[in-house]
Residue frames relative to the residue before (quaternion, step in Angstrom):
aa qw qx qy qz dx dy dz
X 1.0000 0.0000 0.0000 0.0000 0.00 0.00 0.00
X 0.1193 -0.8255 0.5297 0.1540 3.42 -0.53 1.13
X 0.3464 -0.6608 0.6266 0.2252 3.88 -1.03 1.16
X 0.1768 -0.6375 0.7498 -0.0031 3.88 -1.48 0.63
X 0.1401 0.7677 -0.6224 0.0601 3.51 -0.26 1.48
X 0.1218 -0.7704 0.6145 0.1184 3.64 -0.53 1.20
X 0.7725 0.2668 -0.3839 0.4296 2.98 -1.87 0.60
X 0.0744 0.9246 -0.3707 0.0472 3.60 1.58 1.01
X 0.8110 0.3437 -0.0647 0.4690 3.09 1.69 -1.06
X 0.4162 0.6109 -0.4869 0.4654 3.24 1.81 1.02
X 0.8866 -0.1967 0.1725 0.3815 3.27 -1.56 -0.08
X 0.7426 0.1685 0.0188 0.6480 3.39 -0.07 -1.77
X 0.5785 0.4815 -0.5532 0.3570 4.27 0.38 -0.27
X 0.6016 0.6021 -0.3503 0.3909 3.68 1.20 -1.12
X 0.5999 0.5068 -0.3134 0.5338 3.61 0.60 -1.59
X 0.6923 0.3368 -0.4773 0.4237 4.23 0.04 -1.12
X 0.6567 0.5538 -0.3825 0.3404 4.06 0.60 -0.23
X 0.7530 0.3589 -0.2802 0.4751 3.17 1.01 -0.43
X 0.4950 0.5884 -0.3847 0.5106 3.93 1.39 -0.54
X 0.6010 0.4832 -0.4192 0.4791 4.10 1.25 -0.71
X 0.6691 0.6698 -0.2139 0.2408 3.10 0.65 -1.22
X 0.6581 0.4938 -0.0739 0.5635 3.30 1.62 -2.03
X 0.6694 0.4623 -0.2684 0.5159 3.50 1.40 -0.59
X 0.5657 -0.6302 0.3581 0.3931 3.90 1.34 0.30
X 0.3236 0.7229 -0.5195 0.3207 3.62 1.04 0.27
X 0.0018 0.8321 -0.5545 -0.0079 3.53 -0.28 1.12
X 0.6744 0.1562 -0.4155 0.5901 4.11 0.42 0.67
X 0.2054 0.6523 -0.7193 0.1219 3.53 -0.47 1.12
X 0.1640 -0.7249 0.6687 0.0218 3.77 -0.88 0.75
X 0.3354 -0.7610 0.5502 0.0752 3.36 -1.15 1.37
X 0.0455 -0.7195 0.6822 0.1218 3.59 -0.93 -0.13
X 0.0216 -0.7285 0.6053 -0.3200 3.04 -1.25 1.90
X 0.4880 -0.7436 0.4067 0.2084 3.53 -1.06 0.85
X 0.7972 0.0636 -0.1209 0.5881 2.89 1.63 -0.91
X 0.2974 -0.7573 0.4825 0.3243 4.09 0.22 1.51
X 0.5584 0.7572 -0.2897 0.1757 3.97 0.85 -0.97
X 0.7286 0.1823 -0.0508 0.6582 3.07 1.78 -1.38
X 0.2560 0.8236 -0.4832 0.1507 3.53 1.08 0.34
X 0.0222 -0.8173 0.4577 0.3492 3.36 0.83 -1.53
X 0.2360 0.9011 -0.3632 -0.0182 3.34 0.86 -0.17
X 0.5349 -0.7232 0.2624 0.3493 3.91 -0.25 0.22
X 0.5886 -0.6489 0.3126 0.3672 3.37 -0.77 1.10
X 0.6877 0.2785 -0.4262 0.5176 2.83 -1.50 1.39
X 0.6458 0.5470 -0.3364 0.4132 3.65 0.52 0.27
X 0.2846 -0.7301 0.5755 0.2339 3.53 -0.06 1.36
X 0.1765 -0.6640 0.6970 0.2051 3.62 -1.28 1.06
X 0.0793 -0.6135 0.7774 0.1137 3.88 -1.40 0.59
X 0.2771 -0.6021 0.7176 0.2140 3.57 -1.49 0.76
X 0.4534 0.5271 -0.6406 0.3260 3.19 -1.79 0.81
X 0.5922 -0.5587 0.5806 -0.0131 3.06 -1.91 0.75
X 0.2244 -0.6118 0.6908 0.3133 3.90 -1.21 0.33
X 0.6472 0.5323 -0.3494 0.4191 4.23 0.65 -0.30
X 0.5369 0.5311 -0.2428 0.6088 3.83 2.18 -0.65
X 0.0126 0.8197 -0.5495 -0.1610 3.46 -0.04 0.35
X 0.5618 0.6269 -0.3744 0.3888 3.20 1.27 -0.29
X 0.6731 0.4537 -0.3039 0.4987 3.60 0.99 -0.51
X 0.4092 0.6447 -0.5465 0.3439 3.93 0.83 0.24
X 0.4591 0.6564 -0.5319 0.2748 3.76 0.11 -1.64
X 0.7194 0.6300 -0.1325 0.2607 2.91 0.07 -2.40
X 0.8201 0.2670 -0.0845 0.4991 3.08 0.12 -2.10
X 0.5652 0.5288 -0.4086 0.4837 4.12 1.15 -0.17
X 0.5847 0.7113 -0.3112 0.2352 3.55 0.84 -0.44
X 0.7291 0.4179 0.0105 0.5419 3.48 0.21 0.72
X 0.5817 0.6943 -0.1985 0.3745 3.48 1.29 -1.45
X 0.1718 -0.7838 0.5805 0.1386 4.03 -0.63 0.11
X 0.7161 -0.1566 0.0459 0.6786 3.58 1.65 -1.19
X 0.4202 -0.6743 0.6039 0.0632 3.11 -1.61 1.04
X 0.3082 -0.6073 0.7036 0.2026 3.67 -1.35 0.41
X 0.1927 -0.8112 0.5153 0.1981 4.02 -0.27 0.59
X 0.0250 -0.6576 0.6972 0.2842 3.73 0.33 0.13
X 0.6913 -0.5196 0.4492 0.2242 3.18 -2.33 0.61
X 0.2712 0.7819 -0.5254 0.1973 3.44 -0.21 1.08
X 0.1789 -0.8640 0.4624 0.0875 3.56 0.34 1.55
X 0.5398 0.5858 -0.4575 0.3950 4.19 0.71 -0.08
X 0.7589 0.3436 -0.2063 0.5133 3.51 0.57 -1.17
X 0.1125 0.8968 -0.4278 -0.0079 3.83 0.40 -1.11
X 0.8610 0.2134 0.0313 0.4606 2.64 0.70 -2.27
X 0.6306 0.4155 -0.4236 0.5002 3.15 1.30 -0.06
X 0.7390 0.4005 -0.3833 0.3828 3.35 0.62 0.23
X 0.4706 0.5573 -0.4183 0.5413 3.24 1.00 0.42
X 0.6718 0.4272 -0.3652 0.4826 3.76 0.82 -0.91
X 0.6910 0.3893 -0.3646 0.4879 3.77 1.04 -1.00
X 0.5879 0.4755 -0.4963 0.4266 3.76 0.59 -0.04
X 0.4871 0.4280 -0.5356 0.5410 4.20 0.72 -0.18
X 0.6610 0.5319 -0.4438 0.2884 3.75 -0.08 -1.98
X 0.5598 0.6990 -0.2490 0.3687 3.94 1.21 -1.20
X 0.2232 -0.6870 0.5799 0.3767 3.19 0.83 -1.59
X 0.2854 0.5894 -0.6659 0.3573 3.84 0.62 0.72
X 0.3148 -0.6994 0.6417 -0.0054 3.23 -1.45 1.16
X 0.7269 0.5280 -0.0300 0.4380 3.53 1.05 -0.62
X 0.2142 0.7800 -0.5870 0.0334 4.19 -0.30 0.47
X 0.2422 0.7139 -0.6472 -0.1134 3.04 -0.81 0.54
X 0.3088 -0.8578 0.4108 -0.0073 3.23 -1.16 1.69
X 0.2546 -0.6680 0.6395 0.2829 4.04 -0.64 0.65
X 0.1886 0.7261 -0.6251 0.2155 3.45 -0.66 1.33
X 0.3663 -0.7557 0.4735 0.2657 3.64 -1.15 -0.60
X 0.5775 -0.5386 0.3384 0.5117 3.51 -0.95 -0.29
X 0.7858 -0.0516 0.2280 0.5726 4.05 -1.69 -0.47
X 0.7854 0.5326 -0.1664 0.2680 3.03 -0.06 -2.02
X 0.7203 0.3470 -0.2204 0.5588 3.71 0.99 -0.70
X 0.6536 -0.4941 0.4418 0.3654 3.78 -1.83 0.10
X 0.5483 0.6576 -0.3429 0.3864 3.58 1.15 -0.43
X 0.4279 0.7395 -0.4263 0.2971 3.32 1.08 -1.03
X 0.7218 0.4798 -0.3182 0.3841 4.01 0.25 -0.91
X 0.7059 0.3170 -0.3866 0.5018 3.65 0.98 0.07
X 0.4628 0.5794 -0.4984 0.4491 3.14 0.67 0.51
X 0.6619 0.4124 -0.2457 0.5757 3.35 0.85 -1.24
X 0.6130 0.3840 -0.4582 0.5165 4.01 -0.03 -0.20
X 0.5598 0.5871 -0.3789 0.4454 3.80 0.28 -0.95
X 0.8159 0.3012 -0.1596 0.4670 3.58 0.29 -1.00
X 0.6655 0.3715 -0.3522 0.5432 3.67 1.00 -0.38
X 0.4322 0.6156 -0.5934 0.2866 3.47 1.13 0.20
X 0.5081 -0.6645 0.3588 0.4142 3.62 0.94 -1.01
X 0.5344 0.6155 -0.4149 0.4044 3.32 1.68 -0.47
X 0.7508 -0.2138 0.4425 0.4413 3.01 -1.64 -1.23
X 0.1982 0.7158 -0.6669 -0.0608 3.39 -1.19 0.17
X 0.1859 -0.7538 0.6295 -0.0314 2.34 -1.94 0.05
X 0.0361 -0.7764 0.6283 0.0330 4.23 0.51 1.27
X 0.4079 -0.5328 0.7365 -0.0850 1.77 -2.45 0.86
X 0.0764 0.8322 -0.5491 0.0003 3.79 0.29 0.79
X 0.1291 0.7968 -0.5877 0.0546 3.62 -0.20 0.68
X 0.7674 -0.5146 0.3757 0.0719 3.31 -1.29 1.30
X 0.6152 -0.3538 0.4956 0.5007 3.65 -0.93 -0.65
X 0.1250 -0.8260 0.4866 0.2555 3.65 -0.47 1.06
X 0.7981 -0.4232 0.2297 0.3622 3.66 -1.05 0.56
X 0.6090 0.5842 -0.2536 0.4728 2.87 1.38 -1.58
X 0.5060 0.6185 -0.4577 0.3897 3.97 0.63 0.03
X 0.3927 0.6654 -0.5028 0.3875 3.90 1.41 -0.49
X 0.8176 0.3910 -0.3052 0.2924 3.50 0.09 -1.31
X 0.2328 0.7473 -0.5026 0.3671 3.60 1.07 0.41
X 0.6667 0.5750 -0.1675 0.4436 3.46 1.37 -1.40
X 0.3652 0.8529 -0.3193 0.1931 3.22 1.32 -0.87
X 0.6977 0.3159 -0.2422 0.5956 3.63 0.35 -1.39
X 0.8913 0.3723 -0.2194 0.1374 3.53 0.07 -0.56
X 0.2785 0.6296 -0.3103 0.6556 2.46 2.34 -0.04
X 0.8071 0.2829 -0.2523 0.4526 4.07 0.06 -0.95
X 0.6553 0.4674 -0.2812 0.5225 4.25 1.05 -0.02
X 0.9013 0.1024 -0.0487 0.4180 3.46 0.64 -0.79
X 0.1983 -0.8597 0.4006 0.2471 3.70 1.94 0.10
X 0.6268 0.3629 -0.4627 0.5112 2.89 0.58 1.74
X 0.3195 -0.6398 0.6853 0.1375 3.47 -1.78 0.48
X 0.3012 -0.8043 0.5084 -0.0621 2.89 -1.25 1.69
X 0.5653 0.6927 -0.4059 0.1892 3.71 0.09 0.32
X 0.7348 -0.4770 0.2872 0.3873 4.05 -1.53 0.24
X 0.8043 0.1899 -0.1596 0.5400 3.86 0.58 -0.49
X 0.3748 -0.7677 0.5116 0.0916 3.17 -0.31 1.30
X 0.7010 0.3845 -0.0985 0.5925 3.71 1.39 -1.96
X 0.4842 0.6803 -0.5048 0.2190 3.55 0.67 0.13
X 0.0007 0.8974 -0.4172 -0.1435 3.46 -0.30 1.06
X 0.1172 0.6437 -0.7518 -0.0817 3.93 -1.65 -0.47
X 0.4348 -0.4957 0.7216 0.2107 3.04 -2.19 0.22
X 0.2874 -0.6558 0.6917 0.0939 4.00 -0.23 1.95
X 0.3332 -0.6470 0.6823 0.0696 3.31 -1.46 0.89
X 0.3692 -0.6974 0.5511 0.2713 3.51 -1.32 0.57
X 0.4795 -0.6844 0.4463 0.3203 3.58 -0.80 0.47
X 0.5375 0.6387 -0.3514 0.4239 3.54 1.22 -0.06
X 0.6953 0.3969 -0.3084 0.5138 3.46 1.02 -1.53
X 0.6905 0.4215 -0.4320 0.3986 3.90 0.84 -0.35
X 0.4949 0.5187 -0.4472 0.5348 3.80 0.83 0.44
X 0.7323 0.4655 -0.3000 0.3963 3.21 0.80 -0.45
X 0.5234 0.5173 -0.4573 0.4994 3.24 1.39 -0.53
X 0.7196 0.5322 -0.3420 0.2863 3.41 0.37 -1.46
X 0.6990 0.4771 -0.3402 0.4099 3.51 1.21 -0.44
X 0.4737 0.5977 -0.4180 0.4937 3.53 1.26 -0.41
X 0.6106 0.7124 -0.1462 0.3135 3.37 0.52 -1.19
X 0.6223 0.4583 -0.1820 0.6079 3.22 0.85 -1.99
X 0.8017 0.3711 -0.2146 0.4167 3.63 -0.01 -1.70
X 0.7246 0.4369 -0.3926 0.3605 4.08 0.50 -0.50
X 0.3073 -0.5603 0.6801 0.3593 3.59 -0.78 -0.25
X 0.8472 0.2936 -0.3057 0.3202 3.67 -1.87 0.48
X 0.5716 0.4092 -0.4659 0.5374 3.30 0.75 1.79
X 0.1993 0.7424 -0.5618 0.3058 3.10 1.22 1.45
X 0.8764 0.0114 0.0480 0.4791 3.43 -1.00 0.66
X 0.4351 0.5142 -0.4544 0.5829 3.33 1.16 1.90
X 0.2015 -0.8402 0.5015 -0.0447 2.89 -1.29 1.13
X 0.1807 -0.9127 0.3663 0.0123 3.32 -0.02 1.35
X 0.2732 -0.6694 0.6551 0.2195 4.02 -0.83 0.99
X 0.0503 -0.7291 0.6757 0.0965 3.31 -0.85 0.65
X 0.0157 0.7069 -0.7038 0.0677 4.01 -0.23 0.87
X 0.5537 -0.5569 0.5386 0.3052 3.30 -1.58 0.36
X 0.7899 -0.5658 0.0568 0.2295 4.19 -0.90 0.15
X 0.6472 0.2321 0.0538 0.7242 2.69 2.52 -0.46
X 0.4777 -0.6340 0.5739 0.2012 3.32 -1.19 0.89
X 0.2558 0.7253 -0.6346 0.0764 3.51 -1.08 0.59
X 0.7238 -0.4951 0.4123 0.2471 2.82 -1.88 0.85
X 0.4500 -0.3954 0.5899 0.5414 4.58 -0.81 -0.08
X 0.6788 0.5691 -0.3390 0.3170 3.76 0.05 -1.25
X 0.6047 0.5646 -0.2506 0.5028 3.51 1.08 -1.52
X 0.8217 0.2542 -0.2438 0.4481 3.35 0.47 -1.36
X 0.3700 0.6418 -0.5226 0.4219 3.49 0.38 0.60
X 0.7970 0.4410 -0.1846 0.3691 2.87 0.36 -1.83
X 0.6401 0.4856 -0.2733 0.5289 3.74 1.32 -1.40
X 0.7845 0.3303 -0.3233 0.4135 3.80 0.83 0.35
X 0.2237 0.6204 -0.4761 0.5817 3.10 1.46 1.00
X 0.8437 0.3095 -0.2032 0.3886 3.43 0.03 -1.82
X 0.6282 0.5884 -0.3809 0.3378 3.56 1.46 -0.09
X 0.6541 0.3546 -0.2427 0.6225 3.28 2.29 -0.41
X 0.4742 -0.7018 0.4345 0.3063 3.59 1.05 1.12
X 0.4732 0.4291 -0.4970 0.5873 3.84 0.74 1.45
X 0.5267 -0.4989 0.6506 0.2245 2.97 -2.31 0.68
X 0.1694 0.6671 -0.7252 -0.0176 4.03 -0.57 0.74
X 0.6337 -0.5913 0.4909 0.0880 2.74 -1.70 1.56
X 0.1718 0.7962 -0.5517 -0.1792 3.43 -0.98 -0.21
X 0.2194 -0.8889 0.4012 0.0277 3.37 -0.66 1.35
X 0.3107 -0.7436 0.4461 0.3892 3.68 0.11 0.56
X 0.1996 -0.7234 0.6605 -0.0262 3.91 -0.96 0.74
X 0.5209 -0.4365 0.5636 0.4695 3.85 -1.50 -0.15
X 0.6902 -0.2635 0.5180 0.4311 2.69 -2.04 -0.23
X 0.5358 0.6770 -0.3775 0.3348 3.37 0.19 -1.46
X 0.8564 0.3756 -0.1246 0.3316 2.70 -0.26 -2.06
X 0.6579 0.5799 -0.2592 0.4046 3.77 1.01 -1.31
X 0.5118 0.5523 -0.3609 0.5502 3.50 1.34 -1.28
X 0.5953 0.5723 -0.3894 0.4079 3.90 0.13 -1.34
X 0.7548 0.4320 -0.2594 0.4199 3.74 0.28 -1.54
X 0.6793 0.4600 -0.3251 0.4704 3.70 0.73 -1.02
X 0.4632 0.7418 -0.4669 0.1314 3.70 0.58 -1.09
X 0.5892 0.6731 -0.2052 0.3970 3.44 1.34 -1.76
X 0.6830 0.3548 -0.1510 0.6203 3.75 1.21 -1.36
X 0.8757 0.2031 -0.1867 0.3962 3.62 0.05 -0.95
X 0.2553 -0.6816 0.6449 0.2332 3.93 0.72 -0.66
X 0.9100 -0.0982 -0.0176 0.4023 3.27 -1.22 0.04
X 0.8180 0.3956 -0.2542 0.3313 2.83 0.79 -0.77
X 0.5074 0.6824 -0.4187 0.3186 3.92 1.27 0.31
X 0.5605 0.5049 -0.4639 0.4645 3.49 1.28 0.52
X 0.6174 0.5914 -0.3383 0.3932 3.35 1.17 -0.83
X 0.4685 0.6509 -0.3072 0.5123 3.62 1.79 -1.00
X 0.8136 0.3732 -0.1844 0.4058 3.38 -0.25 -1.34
X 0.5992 0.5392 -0.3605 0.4694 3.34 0.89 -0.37
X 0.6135 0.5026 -0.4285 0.4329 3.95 0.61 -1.18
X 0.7016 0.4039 -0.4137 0.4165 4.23 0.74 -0.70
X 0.5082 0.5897 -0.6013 0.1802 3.77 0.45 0.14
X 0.5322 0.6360 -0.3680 0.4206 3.75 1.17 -0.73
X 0.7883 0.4159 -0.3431 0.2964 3.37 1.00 -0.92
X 0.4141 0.7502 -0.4329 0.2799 3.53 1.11 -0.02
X 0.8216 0.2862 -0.2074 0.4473 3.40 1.11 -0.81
X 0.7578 0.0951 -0.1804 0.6198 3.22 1.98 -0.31
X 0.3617 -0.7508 0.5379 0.1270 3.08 -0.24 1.44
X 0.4208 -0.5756 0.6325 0.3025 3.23 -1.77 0.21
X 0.5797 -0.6214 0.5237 0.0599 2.93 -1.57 1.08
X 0.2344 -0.7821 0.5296 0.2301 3.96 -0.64 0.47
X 0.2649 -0.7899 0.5161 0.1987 3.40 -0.72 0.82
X 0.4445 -0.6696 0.4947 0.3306 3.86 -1.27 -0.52
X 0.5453 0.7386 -0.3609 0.1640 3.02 1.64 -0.38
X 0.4919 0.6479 -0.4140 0.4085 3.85 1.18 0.34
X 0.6004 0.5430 -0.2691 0.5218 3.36 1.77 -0.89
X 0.6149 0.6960 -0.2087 0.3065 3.60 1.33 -1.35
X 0.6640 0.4386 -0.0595 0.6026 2.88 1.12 -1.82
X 0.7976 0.2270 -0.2598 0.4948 4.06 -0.10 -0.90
X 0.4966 -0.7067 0.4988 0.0717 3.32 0.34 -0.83
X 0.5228 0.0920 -0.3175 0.7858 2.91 2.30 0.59
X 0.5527 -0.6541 0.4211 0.2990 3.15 -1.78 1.02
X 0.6520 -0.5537 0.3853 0.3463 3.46 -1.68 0.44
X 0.5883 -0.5632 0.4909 0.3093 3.52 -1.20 0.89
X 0.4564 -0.7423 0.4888 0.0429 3.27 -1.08 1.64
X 0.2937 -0.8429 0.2870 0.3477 3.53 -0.18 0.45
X 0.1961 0.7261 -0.5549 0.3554 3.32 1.36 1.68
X 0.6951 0.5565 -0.1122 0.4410 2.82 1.00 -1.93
X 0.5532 0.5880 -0.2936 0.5118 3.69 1.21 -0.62
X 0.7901 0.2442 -0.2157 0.5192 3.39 0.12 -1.50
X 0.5929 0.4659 -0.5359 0.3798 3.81 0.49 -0.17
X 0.7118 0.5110 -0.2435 0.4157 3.84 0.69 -0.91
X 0.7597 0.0594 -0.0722 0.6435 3.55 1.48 0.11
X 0.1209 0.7041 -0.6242 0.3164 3.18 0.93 2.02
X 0.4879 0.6608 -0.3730 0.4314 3.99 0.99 -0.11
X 0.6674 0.5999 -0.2018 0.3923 2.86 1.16 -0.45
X 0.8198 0.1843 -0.0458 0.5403 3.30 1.53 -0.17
X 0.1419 0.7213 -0.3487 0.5814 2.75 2.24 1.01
């Protein structure tokens, strides 16, 4: 059975290559823009191409049984139609629910006609370090919803689903929330990443304005659009699921264990 993990050499596409790999998957085939500097681990067919190249799919779809979809909303449908033409039987897609922009590859995924399988995943932990400069200049976090809450997911435990997945049979036409283990407050997680860098970090509530202003430096444009998705959560928080524990069978990384393994970061 050959796996097809695109976006091989992004974040969470990299992690689904190596979780196949550690799990004994032995024909996993990557897709990558550039095979030269990939590095990828022996035994891993590298195919060059692109989900935005449609012209370079054929090739890398050829042969395939399941696919890992990284989240690319421009191409979708045509790659979902050239991944049937192929004979892939299998999607599993990083997408989201209604409520988010991701939603449309979900929907193509399923009107493709194959199999699927989503992946809805949350705010990923790895957003903490946004905090970074200001957390290491002024030992404090600035932003507008102090009580605003969710459960940040690690990008690791959602590779891991995706690799369980790829390799298991019976998660056809399921759809999985993948949230990290606990609800908490912006405020909470401040505070629980202080005690992970053995410091008191303030957290001060600020405008929008003002919070958007601090992030700009890390995110550009896009750190008003951030701060804005947590106003909803103040009155309706997100909800932690188990389904990282359900599906793998080890629980999801807490965001002790997170901020303690990537307290350097804000050092």
């Amino acid at each position: 059975m050959t796996i097809l993990v695109t976006g091989a050499t992004g974040n969470i596409g990299r992690m689904v290559v190596d979780h196949l790999v550690a799990r004994g998957a032995d024909d996993v085939r990557a897709l990558t823009t550039n095979p030269a500097r990939a590095k990828l681990p022996d035994g891993v067919e590298v195919a060059e191409g692109y989900l935005r190249r449609l012209e370079t799919l054929p090739a890398a779809f050829a042969g395939v049984d399941r696919v890992y979809l990284a989240p690319v909303l421009e191409t979708v449908t045509d790659v979902v139609r050239l991944a049937g033409e192929a004979g892939v039987r299998h999607i599993v897609d990083l997408s989201g629910d209604e409520t988010t922009d991701w939603q449309p590859i979900a929907q193509a995924v399923e009107a493709s006609g194959l199999a699927w399988t989503h992946l809805y995943a949350g705010e990923f932990v790895e957003n903490t370090t946004v905090w970074a400069d200001q957390v290491r200049t002024t030992g404090e976090v600035r932003e507008p919803y102090p009580d605003a809450a969710n459960a940040p997911v690690a990008m690791d435990d959602i590779a891991r689903v995706a690799a369980a997945v790829l390799l298991e049979d019976g998660h056809e036409e399921r759809t999985y929330t993948l949230t990290g283990p606990e609800t908490m407050t912006r405020a909470e997680r401040a505070r629980r990443l202080g005690a992970a860098l053995g410091r008191e970090l303030a957290f001060r509530q600020v405008s929008l304005d003002e919070a958007a202003a601090v992030l700009e430096p890390a995110m550009g444009e896009y750190a008003r659009w951030y701060l804005e998705g947590f106003a909803g959560m103040v009155d309706s928080p997100q909800s932690a699921t188990t389904t990282i524990a359900d599906v793998t069978g080890s629980p999801a990384t807490t965001f002790e264990q997170w901020a303690t393994a990537n307290a350097d970061a804000f050092r």
